[in-house]
C-alpha positions in Angstrom: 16.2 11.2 11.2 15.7 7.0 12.4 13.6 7.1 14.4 13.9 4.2 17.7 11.4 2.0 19.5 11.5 3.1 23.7 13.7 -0.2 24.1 13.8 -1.2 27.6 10.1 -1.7 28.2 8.6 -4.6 29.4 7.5 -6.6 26.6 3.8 -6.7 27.9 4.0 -3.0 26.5 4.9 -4.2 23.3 2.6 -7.2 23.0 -0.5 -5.1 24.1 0.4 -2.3 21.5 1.3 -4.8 18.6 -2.6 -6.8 19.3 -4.3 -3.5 19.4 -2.7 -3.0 15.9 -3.6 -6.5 14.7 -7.3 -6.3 15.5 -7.3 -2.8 14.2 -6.4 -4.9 11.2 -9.5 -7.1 11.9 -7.3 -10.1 12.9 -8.3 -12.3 15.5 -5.7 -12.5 18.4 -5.2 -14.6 21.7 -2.7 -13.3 24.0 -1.0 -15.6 26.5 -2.8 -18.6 24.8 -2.5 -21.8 26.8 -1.6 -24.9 25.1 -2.0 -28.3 26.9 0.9 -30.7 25.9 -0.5 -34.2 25.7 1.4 -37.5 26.4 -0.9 -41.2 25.4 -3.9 -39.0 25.8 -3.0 -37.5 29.3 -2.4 -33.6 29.6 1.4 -33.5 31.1 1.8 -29.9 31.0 1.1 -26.7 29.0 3.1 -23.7 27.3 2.1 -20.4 26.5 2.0 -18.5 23.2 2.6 -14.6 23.7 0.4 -14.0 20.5 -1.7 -16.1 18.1 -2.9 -14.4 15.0 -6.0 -15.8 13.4 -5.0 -20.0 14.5 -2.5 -19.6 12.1 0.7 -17.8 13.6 2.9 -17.7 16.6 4.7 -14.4 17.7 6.7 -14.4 20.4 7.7 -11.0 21.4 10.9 -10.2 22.8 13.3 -7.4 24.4 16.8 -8.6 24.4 20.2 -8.1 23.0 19.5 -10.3 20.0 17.2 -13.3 18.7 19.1 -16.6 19.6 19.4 -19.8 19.3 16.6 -20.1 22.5 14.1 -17.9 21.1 13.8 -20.0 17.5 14.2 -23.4 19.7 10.7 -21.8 21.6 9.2 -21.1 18.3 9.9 -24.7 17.1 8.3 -26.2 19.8 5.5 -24.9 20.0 5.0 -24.7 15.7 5.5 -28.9 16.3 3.6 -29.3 19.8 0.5 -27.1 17.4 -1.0 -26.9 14.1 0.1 -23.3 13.5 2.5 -23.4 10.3 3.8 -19.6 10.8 6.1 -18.6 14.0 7.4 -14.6 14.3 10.0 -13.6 17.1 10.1 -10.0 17.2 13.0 -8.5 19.2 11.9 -5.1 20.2 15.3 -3.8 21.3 17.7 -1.6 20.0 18.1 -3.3 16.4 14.2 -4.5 16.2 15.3 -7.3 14.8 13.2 -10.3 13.8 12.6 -13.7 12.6 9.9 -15.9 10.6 10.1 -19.7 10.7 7.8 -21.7 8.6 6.9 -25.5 9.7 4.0 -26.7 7.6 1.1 -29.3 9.0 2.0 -31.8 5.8 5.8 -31.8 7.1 4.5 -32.6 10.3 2.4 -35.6 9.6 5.3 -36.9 8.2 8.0 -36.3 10.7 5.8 -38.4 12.8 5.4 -41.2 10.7 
């Protein structure tokens, strides 16, 4: 028998479960981490990550139909706006879908060259 996650809960649920499990793991998490978008030196505004693992990855946890084209545009963002290499959207709907996109820190230095 498949068993299937109580879809239609807020995805606070899901985010608080999902970092209990990681630091059961022993990772380090940050929930709701605040990262200052710089312009010339001057903060001009901030976005949040729902989880960082360990300064390493991004998940952004969701509850809709599907992952689209404006969840993975989120994830780029902020893997481009940050040093993190390793972005995770995890749809906790009906399917529990998900998606991993990598941007490395080297291909970074040079798309701003």
């Amino acid at each position: 028998m498949q068993k299937h996650s109580p879809y239609g809960l807020d995805t606070e649920i899901f985010n608080q479960a999902l970092t209990v499990e990681l630091e059961t793991l022993g990772l380090k998490t940050e929930v709701d981490k605040e990262i200052k978008i710089k312009y010339r030196k001057k903060i001009i505004g901030a976005f949040f990550i729902d989880i960082a693992v360990e300064n390493c990855v991004v998940i952004k946890i969701i509850s809709d139909n599907c992952i689209n084209e404006k969840h993975e545009i989120e994830i780029k963002n902020q893997l481009r706006l940050t040093e993190f290499e390793v972005g995770l959207i995890l749809n906790f709907d009906i399917e529990n879908q998900h998606k991993r996109l990598v941007f490395t820190n080297d291909f970074k230095k040079t798309e701003k060259n």
